[in-house]
NURO-355054 format. One record per residue (C-alpha): residue in one letter; x, y, z. Coordinates in steps of 0.05 Angstrom, whole numbers, plus 5000, padded with zeros to 4 digits. Layout:
# residues N
REC residuo east north   up
REC       A    X     Y    Z
...
This chain:
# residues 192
REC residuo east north   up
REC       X 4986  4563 4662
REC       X 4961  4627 4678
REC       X 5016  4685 4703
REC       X 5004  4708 4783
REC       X 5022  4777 4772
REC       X 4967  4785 4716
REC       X 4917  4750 4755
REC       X 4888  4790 4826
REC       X 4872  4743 4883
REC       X 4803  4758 4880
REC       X 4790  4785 4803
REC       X 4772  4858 4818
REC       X 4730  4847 4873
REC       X 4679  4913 4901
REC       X 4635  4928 4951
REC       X 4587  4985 4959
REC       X 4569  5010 5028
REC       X 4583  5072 5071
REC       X 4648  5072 5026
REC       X 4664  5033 4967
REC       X 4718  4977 4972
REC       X 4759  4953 4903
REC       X 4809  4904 4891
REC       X 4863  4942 4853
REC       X 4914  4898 4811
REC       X 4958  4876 4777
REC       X 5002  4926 4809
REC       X 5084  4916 4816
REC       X 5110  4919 4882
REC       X 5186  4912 4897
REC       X 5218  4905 4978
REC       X 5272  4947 4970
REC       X 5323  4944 5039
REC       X 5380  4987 5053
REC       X 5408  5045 5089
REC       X 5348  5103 5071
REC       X 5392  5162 5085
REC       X 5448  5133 5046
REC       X 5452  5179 4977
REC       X 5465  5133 4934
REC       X 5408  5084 4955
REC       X 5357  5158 4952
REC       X 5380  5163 4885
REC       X 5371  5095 4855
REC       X 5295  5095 4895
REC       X 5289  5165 4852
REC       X 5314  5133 4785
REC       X 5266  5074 4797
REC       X 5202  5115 4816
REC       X 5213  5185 4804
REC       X 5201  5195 4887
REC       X 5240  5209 4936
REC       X 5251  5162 4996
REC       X 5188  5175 5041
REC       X 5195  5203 5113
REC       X 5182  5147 5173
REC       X 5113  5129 5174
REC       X 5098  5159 5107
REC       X 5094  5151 5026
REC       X 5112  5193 4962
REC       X 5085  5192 4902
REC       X 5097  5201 4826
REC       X 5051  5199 4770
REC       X 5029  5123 4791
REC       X 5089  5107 4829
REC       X 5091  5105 4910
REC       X 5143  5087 4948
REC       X 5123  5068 5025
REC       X 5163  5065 5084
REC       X 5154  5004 5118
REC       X 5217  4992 5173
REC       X 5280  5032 5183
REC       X 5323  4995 5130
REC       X 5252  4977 5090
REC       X 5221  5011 5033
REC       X 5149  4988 4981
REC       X 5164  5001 4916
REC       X 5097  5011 4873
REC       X 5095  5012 4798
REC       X 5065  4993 4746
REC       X 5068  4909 4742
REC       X 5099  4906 4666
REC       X 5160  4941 4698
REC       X 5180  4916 4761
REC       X 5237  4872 4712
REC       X 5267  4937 4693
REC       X 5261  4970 4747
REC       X 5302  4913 4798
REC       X 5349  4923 4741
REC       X 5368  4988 4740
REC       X 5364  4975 4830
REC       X 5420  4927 4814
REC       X 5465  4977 4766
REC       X 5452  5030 4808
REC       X 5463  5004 4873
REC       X 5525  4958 4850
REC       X 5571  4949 4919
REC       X 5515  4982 4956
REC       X 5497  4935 5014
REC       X 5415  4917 4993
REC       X 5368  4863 4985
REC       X 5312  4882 4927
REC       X 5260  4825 4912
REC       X 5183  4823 4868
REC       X 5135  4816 4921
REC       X 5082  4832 4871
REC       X 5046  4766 4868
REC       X 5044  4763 4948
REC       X 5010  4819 4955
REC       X 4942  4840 4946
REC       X 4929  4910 4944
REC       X 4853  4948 4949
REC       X 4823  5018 4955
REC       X 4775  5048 5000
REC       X 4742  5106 4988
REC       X 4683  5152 5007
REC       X 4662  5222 5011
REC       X 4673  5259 5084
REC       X 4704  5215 5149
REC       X 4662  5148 5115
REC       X 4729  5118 5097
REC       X 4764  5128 5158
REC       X 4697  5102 5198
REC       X 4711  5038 5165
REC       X 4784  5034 5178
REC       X 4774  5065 5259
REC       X 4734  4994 5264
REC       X 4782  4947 5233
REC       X 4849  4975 5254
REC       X 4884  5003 5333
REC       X 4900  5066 5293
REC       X 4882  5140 5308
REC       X 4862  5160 5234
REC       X 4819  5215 5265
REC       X 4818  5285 5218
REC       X 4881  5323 5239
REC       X 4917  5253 5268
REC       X 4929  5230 5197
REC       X 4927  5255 5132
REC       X 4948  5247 5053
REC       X 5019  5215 5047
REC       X 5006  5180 5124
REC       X 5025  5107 5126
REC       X 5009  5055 5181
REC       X 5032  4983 5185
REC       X 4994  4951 5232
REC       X 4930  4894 5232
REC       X 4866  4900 5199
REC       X 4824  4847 5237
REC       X 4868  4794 5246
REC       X 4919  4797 5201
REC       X 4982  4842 5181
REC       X 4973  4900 5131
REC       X 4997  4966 5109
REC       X 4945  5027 5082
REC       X 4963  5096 5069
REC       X 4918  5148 5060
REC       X 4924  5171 4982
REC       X 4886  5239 4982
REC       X 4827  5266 5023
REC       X 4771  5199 5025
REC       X 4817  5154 4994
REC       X 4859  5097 5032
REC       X 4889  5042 5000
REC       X 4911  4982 5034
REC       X 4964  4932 5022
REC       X 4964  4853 5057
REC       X 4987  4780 5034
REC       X 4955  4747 4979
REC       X 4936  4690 5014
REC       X 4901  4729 5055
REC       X 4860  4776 5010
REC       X 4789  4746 5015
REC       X 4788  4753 5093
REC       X 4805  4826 5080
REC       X 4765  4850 5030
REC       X 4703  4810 5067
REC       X 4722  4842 5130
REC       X 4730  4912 5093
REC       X 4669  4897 5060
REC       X 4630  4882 5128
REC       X 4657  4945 5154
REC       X 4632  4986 5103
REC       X 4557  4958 5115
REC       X 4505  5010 5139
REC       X 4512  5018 5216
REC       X 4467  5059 5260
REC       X 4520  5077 5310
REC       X 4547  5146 5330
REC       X 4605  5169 5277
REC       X 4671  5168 5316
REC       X 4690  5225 5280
């Protein structure tokens, strides 16, 4: 029997186009709710991932942990996938007769990257998603939950060029196929 958070929905998947599109896994993702401004919650998020709890509508990073702010009482823990058991662990010590709910969401997610040189990346997002990614409207950290076609996702822009994009697992090949579609040669007018 093989183990779902070893195995990505759709084995490393990429596509080469206007930008480049890549599965990423196995990657450890915890739901972490809670009260965000409450200090002792902050400090067990730090303890975890070494970031701070993220601003609304925004992610922090450390080393190759992220932490993404999904709702008001919501928070994406990313990490590496061998230590998502530890790190729910030391959630539970630390936040001990703190009111929370922290659960491994890692093998219902899929999770890609999309990246290109200059506005390509955010072309291919502007077509997919009703966000305004234009240059100066979002930037490095930025987080949107929103759609992507159809269905329900979450990307945040990484650095300059670089996006990556979080949606269910059961969901991954229409994503990456639509991601893949947009990222296709086009002769239309940049929107940005």
């Amino acid at each position: 029997m093989s183990d779902a958070k070893s195995v990505t929905p759709l084995q490393g998947a990429k596509f080469d186009g206007i930008a480049t599109v890549q599965e990423i896994g196995p990657r450890g993702m915890i739901t972490l709710r809670g009260t965000l401004s409450d200090a002792t919650f902050a400090a067990a998020v730090e303890a975890v991932t070494g970031c701070t709890v993220p601003a609304q509508r925004k992610a922090s990073f450390s080393g190759g942990n992220a932490v993404l702010w999904m709702t008001p009482d919501e928070l994406m823990l990313m990490l590496p996938a061998g230590s998502v058991a530890g790190a729910l662990e030391t959630l539970a010590e630390k936040l001990a007769g703190v009111h929370h709910l922290a659960a491994d969401v890692s093998d219902a997610r899929a999770l890609f990257r999309l990246s290109a040189p200059g506005v390509a990346a955010r072309e291919v997002l502007a077509r997919l998603a009703p966000v305004d990614i234009a240059p100066g409207q979002f930037g490095p950290g930025d987080l949107r939950r929103t759609r992507v076609g159809q269905v329900a996702a979450a990307f945040i822009m990484v650095e300059e060029g670089v996006f990556e994009l979080v949606c269910f697992r059961s969901v991954a090949r229409y994503v990456f196929d639509l991601l893949a579609d947009a990222c296709g040669e086009t002769t239309a007018q940049p929107v940005f």
